[in-house]
C-alpha positions in Angstrom: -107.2 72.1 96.0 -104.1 70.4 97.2 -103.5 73.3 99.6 -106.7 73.3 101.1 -106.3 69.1 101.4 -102.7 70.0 103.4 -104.5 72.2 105.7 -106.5 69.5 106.8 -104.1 67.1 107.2 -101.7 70.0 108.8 -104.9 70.0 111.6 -105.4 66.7 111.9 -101.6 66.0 112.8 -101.4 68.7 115.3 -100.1 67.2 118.2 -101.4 67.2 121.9 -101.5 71.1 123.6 -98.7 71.3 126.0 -101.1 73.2 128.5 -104.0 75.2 129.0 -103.1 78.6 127.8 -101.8 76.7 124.4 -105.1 75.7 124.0 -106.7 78.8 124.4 -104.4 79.8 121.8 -105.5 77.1 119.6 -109.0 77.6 120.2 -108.9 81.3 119.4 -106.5 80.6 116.2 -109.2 78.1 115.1 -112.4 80.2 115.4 -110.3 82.8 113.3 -109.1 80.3 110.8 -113.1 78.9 110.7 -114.5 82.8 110.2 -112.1 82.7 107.1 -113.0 79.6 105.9 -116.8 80.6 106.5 -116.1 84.3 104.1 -114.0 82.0 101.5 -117.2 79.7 101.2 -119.5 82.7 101.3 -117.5 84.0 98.2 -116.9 80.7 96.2 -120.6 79.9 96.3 -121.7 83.8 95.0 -119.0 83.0 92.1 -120.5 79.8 91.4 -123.9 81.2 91.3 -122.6 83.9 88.6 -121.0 81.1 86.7 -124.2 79.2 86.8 -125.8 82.3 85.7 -124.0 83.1 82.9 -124.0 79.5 81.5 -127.4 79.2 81.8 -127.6 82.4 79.9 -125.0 80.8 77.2 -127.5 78.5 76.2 -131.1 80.3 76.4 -132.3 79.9 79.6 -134.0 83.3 81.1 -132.8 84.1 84.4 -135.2 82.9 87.3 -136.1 80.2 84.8 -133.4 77.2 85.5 -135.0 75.0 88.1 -133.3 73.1 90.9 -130.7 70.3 90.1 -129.9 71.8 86.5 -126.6 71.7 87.2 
């Protein structure tokens, strides 16, 4: 988690774009870097929902049969 909290820090420090084509080159690094982020939240929440899955299991509940905000 501390990497992910230097990463933002990392972007929020960047300084000022020297020119034009810099910032093209900014702007295309960033929609890359936001397609990643968007695939390693994509992946994190299936993983969670197996967790959640299997715990639920752990203790009796029947898949399809945990309601919302039981965990």
């Amino acid at each position: 988690m501390d990497e992910l909290a230097g990463y933002i820090d990392w972007l929020a420090a960047l300084p000022t774009a020297a020119n034009d084509a810099e910032r093209l080159d900014r702007i295309a690094a960033l929609e890359k870097l936001l397609a990643a982020t968007d695939a390693a939240q994509a992946t994190m929440l299936a993983e969670l929902g197996v967790s959640q899955q299997t715990a639920d299991t752990g203790v009796g509940i029947e898949t399809g049969q945990a309601g919302p905000g039981t965990h």
